[in-house]
N, C-alpha and C positions, 0 to 999 in steps of 0.2 A: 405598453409592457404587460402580458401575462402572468399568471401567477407559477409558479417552479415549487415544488414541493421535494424538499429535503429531507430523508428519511434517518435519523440517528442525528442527535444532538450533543456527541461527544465533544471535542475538541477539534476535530476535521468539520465535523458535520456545521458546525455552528462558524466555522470561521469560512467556510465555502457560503452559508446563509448569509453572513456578511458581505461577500465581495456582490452575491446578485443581489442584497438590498441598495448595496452602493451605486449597483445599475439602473434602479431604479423598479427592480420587480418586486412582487409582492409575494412574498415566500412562505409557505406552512412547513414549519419545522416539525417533527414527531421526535418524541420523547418518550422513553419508557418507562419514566416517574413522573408521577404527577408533579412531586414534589419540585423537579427539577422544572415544568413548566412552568407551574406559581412559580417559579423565581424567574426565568424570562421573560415572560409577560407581565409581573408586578413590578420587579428591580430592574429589569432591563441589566439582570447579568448571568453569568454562566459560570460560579467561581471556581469549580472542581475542577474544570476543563481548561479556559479560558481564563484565570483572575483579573481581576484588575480594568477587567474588559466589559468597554458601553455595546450593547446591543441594538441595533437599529430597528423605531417602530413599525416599521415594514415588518420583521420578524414575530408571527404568534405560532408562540407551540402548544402543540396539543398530545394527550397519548391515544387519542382516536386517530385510526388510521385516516380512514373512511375522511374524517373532516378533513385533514391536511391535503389527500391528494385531490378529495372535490374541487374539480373547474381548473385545473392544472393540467398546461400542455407538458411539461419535463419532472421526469420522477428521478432524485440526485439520489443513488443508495449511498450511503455513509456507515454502515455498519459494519459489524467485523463478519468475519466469509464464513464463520462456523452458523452465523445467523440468516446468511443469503436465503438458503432454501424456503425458512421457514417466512419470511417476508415477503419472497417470489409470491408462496403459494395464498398469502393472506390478501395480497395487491389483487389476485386474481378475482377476487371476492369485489371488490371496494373501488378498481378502475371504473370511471363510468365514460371515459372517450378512447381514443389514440393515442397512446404518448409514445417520449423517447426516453427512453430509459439509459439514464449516465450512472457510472457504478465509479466510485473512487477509493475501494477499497482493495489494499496490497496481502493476496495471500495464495496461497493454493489447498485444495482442499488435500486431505488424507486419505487412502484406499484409493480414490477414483483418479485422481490427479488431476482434478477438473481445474479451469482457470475462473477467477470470478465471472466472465462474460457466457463461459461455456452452461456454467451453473442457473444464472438466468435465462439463457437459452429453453435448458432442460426442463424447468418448472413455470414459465411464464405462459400464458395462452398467446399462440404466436397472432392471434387478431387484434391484442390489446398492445400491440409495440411495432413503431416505423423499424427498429434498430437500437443495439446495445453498443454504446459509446465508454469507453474508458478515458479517465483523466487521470494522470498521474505524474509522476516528475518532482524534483528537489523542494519541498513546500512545508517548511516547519509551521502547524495552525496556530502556535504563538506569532508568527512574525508576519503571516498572512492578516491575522485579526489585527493587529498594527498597521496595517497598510502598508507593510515595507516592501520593496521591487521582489517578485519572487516572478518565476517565469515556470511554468509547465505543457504537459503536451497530450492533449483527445486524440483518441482514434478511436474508430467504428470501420464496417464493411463497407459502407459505403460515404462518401467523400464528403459528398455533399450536407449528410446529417450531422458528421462531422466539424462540417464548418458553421451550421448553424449552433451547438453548442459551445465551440470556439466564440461567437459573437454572443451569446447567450450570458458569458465568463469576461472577457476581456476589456479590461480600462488602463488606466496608466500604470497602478501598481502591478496587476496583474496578468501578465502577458501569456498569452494563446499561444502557441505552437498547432500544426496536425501532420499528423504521421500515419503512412497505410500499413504501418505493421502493429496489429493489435495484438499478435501472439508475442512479439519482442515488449512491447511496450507494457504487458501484464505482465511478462515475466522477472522483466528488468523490478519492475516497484515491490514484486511480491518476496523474490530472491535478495536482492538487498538489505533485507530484516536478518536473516542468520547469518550475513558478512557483518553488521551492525550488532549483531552478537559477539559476535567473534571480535568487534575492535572493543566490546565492553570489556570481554573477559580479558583482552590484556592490558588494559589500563587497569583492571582493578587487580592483576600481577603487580604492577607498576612494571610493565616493560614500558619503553620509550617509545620514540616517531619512528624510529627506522622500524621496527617490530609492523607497527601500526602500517607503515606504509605500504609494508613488505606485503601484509596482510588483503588490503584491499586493492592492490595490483594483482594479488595470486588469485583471490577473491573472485576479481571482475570477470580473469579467465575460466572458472568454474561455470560464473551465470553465462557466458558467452558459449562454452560447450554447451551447458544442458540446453539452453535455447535454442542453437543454430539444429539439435537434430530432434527439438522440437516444431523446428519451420522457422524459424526466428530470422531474419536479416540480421548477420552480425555486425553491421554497420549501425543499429539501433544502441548494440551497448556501448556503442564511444560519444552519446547524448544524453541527453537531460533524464529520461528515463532510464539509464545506463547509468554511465558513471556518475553525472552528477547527482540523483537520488541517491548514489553508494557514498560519496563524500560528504554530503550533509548529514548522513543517516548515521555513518562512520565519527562523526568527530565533533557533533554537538550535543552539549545533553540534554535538548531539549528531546532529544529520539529519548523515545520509551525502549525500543529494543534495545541502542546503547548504556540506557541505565540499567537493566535489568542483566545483561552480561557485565559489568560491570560490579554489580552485586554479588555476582557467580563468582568473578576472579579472586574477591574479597573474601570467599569460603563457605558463602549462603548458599543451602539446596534451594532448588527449582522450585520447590509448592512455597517456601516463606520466601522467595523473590517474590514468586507472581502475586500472595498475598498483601507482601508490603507493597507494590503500584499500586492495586487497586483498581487498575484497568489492560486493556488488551494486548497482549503482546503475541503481535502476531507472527513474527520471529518465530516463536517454540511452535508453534502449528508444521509453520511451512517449513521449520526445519525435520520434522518428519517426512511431510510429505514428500519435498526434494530428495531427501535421501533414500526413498523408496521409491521413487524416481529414477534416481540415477543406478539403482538395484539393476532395475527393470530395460532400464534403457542402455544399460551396461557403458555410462558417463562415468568418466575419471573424476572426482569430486574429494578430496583429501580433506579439504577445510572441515567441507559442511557435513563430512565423514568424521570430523573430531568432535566438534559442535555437539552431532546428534548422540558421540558416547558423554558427553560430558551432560548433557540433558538428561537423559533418556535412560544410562547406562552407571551415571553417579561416578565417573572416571574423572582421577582429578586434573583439572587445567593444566599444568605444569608440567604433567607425562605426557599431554596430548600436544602439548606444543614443543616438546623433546623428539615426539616421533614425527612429526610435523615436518623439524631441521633437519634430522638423521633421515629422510626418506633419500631413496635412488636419484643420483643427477640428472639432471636431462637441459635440454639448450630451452634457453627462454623462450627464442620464438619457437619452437615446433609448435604449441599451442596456438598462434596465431595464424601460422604457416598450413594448419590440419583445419582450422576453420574455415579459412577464408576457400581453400583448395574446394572442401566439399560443398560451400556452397554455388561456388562459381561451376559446379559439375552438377547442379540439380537439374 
């Protein structure tokens, strides 16, 4: 077994260092506090992120780059996508072989509308990397660092890189999928955060299940337009990456972007939400970016159209989901009927 180097020791980053310590590899975590290492490596825990949770001695974190990726065939990003760039270009320093670079972070960037994989693309030295691989799919990193059944899905360009990070991942808890569509498959995990908003802010209304349901059925078909004419196979949103990242993302609160809309519907502005986490919600990003997006790309988007005034625009919840109900009728399926059509016409 090689050693895998894990970059971001949040609560993804550390419960993904768990599943490849359980495999038996030898993983350099990076951390951006010292103070957070000394507690990995003395306490063997990570309590801001992970509580309650044993860290396995395979796992040493460091906040030197350089040490964690030294002698490492896979570099795992784990960070939030506002920090991509600036770690692309810092790796480029401190690679000293070939690696493969797996990214598991769900977001799109703002202005450019880049996807996390496109973003490494643009900043990495292309002789320092086989291939940029995403992982993604329904995976709360409380119930992963438990070792409970969770199931998600890689893809990369080419197939075969794919499956060796598929093998890289997979044990009994944690089950491998691979999928050739890496534009569906970033968009689906990245888009699913401002649907996960959106079921926050009406739980903390107190609307009900039917609201909620209504919400991330109307939802899905928003992510299935922007993607399909962004390239997407619209047969990726009816999987793991698809729907099911929207229903765990939706309806547990273990999702940071559910609690943080959910704060909203409660009557709290966006700066003391995001203050009270305390950590990333990458929901508010990509809900810009999406909706400058669908500007652009002139995508029918109504949700993530109310989302972005209730963030962005200080419009309160309540009138946003009154204009929401009151918009124009239309037949359920044309949505499905309009995707499917123009895909099968490309």
């Amino acid at each position: 077994m090689g050693k895998v180097a894990v970059l971001g020791a949040g609560s993804w980053g550390t419960a993904l260092a768990i599943v490849l310590a359980d495999n038996g590899h030898e993983v350099g975590l990076w951390a951006h506090r010292k103070e957070l290492a000394d507690e990995i490596n003395e306490k063997r825990t990570n309590d801001k992120y992970l509580q309650g949770i044993s860290i396995p001695e395979q796992i040493v974190a460091d906040i030197e780059l350089s040490a964690v990726v030294k002698d490492a065939d896979d570099i795992i990003l784990v960070v939030p996508t506002k920090a991509i760039r600036e770690v692309c270009q810092n790796l480029n320093q401190v690679i000293d072989r070939k690696v493969t670079i797996t990214h598991a972070s769900k977001g799109i960037e703002p202005e450019t509308y880049k996807r996390v994989s496109e973003i490494v693309r643009e900043e990495m030295a292309e002789e320092l990397y086989d291939d940029v691989v995403v992982l993604s799919g329904p995976s709360h990193a409380e119930e992963v660092s438990l070792r409970q059944p969770t199931t998600v899905t890689v893809s990369a360009e080419r197939l075969e890189v794919a499956e060796r990070v598929q093998d890289l991942f997979i044990n009994r808890q944690f089950r491998v999928y691979t999928s050739p569509d890496i534009v569906g498959v970033e968009l689906g995990g990245a888009l699913k955060n401002i649907i996960a908003l959106g079921a926050g802010i009406s739980d903390g209304l107190g609307y009900g299940d039917n609201a909620k349901a209504a919400l991330i059925t109307r939802g899905l078909a928003e992510i299935a337009r922007l993607g399909t004419s962004m390239g997407a196979n619209p047969l990726t949103f009816s999987g793991l990456t698809g729907i099911g990242d929207l229903i765990v993302t939706c309806t547990s609160s273990h999702s940071r972007n559910w609690r943080a809309g959910y704060k909203l519907g409660q009557g709290h502005d966006l700066e003391e939400v995001l203050e009270q986490m305390g950590m990333v919600v990458e929901g508010v990003r990509t809900t810009k970016a999406a909706y400058q997006l669908s500007q652009t790309q002139k995508v029918e988007m109504p949700i993530t159209g109310g989302i972005y005034r209730i963030l962005f625009d200080s419009e309160d919840p309540r009138d946003v989901v009154d204009q929401l109900m009151t918009r124009i009728r239309r037949h359920e399926m044309e949505d499905l009927t309009n995707i499917l059509d123009e895909h099968m016409n490309e």
